[in-house]
C-alpha positions in Angstrom: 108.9 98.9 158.5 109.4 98.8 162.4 112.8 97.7 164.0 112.9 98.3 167.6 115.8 100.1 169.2 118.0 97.6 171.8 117.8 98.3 175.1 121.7 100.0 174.9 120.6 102.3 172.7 117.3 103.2 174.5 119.8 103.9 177.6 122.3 105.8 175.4 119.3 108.0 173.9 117.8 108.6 177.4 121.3 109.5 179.4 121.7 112.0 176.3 121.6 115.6 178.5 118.7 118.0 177.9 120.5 121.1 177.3 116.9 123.3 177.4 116.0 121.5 180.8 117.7 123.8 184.2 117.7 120.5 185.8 120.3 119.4 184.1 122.5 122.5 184.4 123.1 125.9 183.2 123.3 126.4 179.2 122.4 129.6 177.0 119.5 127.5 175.3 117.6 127.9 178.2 118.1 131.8 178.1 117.1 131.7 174.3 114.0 129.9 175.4 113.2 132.3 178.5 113.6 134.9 175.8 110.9 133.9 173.6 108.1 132.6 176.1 108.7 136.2 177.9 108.3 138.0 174.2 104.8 136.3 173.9 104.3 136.1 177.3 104.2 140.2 176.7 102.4 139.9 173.1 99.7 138.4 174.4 99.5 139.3 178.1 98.5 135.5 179.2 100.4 133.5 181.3 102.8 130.4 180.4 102.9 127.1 181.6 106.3 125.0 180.6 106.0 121.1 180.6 109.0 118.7 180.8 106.8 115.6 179.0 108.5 112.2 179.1 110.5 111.3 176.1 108.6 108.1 176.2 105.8 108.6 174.4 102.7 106.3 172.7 102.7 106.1 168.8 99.5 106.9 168.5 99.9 110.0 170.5 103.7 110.9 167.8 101.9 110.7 164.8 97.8 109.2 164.4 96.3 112.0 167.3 98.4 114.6 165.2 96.4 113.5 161.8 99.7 111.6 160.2 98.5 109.2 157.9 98.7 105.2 158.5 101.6 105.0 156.1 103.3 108.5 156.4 107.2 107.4 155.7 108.1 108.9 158.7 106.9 106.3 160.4 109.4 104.3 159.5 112.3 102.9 161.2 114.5 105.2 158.9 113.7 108.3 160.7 111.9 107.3 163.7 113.1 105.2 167.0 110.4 102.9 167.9 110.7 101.1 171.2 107.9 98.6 171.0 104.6 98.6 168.7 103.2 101.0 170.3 105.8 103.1 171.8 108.6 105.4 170.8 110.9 107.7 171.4 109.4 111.1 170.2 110.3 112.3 166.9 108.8 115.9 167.7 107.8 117.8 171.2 104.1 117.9 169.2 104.1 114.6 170.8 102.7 115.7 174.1 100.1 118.0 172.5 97.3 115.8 172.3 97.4 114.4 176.6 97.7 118.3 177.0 94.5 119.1 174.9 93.0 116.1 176.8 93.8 117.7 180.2 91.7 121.2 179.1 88.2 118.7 178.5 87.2 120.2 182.0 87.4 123.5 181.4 84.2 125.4 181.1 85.1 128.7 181.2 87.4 131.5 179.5 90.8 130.4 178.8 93.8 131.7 177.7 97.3 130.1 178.3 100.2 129.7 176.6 101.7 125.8 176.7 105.8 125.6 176.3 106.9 122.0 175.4 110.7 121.7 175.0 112.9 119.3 175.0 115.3 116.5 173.4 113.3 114.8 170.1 115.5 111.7 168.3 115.2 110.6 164.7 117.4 109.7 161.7 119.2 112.2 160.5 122.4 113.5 157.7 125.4 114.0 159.8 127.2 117.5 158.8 128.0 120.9 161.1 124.1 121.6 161.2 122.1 118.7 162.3 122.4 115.8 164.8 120.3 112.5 165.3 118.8 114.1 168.9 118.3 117.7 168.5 116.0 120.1 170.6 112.4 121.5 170.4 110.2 123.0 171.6 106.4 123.6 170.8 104.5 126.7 171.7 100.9 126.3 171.6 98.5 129.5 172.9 95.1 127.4 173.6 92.3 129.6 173.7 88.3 129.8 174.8 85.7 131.4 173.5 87.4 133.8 171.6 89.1 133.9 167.9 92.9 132.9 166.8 93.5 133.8 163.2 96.3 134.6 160.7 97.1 138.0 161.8 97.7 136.6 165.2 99.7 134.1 163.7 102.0 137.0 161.9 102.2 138.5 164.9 103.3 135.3 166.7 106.3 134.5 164.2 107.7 138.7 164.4 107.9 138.3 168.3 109.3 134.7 167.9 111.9 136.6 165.4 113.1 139.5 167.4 113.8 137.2 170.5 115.8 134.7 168.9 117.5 137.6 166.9 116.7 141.2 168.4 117.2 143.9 166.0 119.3 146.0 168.4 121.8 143.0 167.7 121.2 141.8 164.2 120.1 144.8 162.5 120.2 143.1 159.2 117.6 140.4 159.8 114.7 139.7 157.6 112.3 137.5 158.3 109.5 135.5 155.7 106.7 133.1 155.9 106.2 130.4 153.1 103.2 128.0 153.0 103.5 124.7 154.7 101.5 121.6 155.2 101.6 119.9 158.8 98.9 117.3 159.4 97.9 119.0 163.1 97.3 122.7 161.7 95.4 124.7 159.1 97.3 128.0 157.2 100.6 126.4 158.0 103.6 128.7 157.6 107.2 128.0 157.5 108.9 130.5 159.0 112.4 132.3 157.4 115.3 134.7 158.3 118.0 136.4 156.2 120.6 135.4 157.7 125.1 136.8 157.3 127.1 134.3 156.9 130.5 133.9 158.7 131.8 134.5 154.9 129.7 137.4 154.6 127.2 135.9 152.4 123.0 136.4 152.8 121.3 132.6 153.4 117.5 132.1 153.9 117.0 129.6 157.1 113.9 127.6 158.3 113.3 128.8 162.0 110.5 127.4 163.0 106.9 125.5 161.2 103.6 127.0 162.1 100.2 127.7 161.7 96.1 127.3 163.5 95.6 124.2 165.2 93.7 121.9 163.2 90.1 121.5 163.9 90.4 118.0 164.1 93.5 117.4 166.9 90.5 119.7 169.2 88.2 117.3 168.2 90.0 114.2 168.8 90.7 115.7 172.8 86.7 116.5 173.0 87.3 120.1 172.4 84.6 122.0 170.3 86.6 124.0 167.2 83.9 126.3 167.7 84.6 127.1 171.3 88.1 126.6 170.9 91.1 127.8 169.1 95.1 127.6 168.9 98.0 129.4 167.7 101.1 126.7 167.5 104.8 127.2 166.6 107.3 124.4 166.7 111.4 125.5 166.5 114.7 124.0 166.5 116.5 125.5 169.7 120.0 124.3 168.5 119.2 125.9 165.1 117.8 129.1 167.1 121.5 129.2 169.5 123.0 128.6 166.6 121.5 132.1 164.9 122.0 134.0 167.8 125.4 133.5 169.1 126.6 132.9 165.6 127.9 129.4 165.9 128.5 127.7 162.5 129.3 123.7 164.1 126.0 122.3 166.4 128.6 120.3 168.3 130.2 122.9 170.3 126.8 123.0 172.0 128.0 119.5 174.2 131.8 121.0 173.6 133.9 119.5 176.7 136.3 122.1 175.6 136.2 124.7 178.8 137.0 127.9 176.6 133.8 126.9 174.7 132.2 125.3 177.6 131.9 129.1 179.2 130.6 130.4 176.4 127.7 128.5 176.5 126.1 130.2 179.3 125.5 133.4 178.0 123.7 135.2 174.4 126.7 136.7 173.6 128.6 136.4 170.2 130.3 133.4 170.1 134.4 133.9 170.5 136.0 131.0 167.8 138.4 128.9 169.8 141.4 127.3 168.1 140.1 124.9 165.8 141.4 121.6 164.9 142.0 120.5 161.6 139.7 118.1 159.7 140.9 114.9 158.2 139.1 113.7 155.4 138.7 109.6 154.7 136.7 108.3 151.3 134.8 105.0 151.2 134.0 102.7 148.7 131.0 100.8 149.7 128.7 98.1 148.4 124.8 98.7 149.2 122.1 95.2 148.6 120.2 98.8 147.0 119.9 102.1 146.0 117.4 103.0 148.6 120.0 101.8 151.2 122.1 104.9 149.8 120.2 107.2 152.0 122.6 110.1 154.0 120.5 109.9 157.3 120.1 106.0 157.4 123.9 105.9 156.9 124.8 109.0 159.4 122.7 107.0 161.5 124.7 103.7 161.5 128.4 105.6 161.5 127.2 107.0 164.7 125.9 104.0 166.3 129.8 102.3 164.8 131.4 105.0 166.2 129.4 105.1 169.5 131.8 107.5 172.2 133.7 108.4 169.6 130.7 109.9 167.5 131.1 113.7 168.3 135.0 113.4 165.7 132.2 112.9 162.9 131.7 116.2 161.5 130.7 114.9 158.1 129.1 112.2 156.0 128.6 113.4 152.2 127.1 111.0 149.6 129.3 112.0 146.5 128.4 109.7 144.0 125.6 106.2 143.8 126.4 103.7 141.0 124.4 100.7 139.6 126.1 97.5 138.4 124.8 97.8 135.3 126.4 101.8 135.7 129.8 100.0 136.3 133.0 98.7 134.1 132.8 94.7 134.2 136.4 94.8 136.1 135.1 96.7 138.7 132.3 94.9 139.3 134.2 91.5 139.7 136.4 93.1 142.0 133.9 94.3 144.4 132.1 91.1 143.6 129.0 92.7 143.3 125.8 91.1 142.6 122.9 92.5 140.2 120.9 95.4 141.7 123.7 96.3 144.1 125.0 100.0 143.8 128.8 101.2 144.7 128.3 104.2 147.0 131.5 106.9 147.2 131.0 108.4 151.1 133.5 110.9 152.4 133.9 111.2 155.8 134.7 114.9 157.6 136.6 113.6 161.1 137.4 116.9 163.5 137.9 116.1 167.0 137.0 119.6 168.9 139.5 119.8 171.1 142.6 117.9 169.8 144.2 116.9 166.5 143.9 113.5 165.2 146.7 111.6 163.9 146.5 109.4 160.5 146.6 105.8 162.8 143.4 107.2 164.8 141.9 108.6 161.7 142.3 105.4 159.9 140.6 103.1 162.7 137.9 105.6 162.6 137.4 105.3 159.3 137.3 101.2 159.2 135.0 101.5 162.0 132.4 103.1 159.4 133.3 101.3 156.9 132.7 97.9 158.6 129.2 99.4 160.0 128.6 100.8 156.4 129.5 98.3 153.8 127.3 95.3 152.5 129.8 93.7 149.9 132.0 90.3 150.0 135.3 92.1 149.4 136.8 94.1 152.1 139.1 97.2 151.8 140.7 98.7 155.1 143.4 100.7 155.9 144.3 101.3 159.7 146.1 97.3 158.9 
């Protein structure tokens, strides 16, 4: 299913800043990046080229050039932002592979180059200290003639990718795996691991980055011969990669407005903890038409578009519990006048403003404002009054 965003919300995605883009001022995310194109920039000893690829981009171009299947659930509405039938907003920087790969059709002798595609991708997504609805990308694709691209190269790839999001001399305790992974637009796809300490002093395994050979069929479908031509490609989170590095555990002090953290988001260093604000907590009862509608990113998704300024005070939205009609007493089911096949839904909400403390009268408005956004049922329960 297909719903097209409004033209607000096309606005509102495409005002959103590009924090990897020096165009649209300084930020550490663009040293993180210099870090790792210059790390394979040496690896290989080939030169980079970075493109800044409209946000704008054809369907066919997010998902069928990149071997997605007709009916892939991630074409849906739930978790992609399609503008028209046959454009959207992209839900991955892979999105401007396949005009790139058209672009090398003229090439008839030795190449070499490594491509650098970053920027802002948009999608539905669960709403807690690690994720947002428009995070950052970037896709790293060495494109080469005449010559061979295999799995050691691809080792090799993921070790320099490691030590420059998390150099040794500074993180001495790193580890680093690759796990098999399908993607439709490679073949021996890797997903790519560290061993990460947490603030709590605790060891957590973390997705990096997704890689692998470029599939023999995205060269074919730009007119490239597999047999003349071959690819390394890596795509990584850059707010998950900041993140790592300067050892920030909440993805929103990234836009922080706060100047203490504001200046600290110019530089690798270790990220200094600024006085943090405590977090109010608000529970909802809702009524859903159906358990399928009891999905964390379709509902993160609606609280923020409810919340709209006021969306960065959202740290959290936690499903804690989905119950059927038929799951419920009779009396609570008359008093939330549910109908069959409707499901009760228990959401907490996590509000924590950055940079101030909110009172119970704001936290209460926030909280109807979700619920009203949220809840499908014929019985209303708020509390701001």
């Amino acid at each position: 299913m297909k719903n097209h965003l409004s033209l607000t919300d096309l606005n509102s995605a495409l005002e959103l800043r590009d924090l990897s883009d020096p165009a649209a001022g300084r930020h550490a995310m663009q040293l993180l990046l210099a870090d790792v194109v210059a790390a394979l920039e040496r690896l290989w000893d080939v030169p980079s080229r970075t493109h800044r690829v409209n946000p704008l981009v054809a369907t066919a171009d997010n998902y069928d050039r990149l071997g997605y299947s007709p009916d892939d659930v991630t074409r849906d509405s739930r978790y992609s932002r399609h503008v028209s039938p046959t454009v959207m907003l992209r839900s991955h920087t892979s999105a401007g592979i396949p005009a790139l790969l058209d672009s090398l059709r003229g090439e008839l002798g030795y190449y070499d180059r490594l491509h650098v595609l970053p920027g802002l991708v948009y999608r539905r997504d669960a709403i807690d200290r690690t994720h947002v609805g428009a995070p950052h990308q970037v896709d790293l694709w060495r494109i080469k003639s005449r010559g061979l691209l295999g799995p050691s190269g691809l080792h090799s790839m993921m070790a320099a990718v490691v030590e420059a999001v998390l150099p040794a001399a500074e993180h001495p305790d790193v580890q680093w795996r690759a796990t098999p992974a399908v993607h439709s637009y490679t073949a021996a796809g890797q997903q790519l691991d560290v061993l990460v300490t947490m603030r709590d002093g605790s060891r957590e395994w973390l997705e990096l980055a997704e890689c692998g050979l470029v599939a023999a069929p995205v060269l074919r479908g730009s007119g490239l011969d597999p047999r003349r031509w071959a690819g390394l490609a890596l795509g990584m989170g850059l707010d998950r990669a900041l993140m790592l590095r300067k050892g920030i555990a909440d993805i929103r002090l990234l836009r922080s407005a706060n100047p203490e953290v504001q200046a600290q988001m110019l530089d690798l260093l270790p990220y200094r903890p600024v006085s943090g604000m405590p977090e109010v907590r608000r529970d909802l009862s809702l009524v859903l038409a159906h358990r399928s509608d009891a999905d964390a990113e379709l509902l993160g998704d609606l609280a923020r578009a409810a919340l709209g300024s006021d969306a960065d005070v959202l740290a959290a939205l936690e499903i804690k519990a989905v119950t059927t009609t038929a799951e419920l007493p009779p009396a609570a089911v008359e008093r939330l006048r549910m109908a069959p096949g409707n499901v009760n839904v228990l959401v907490r909400l996590v509000l924590q403003p950055l940079d101030r403390t909110l009172t119970d009268t704001e936290a209460n408005r926030l909280r109807d404002r979700v619920y009203l956004a949220l809840h499908r049922g014929m019985v209303l329960e708020l509390i701001a009054g």
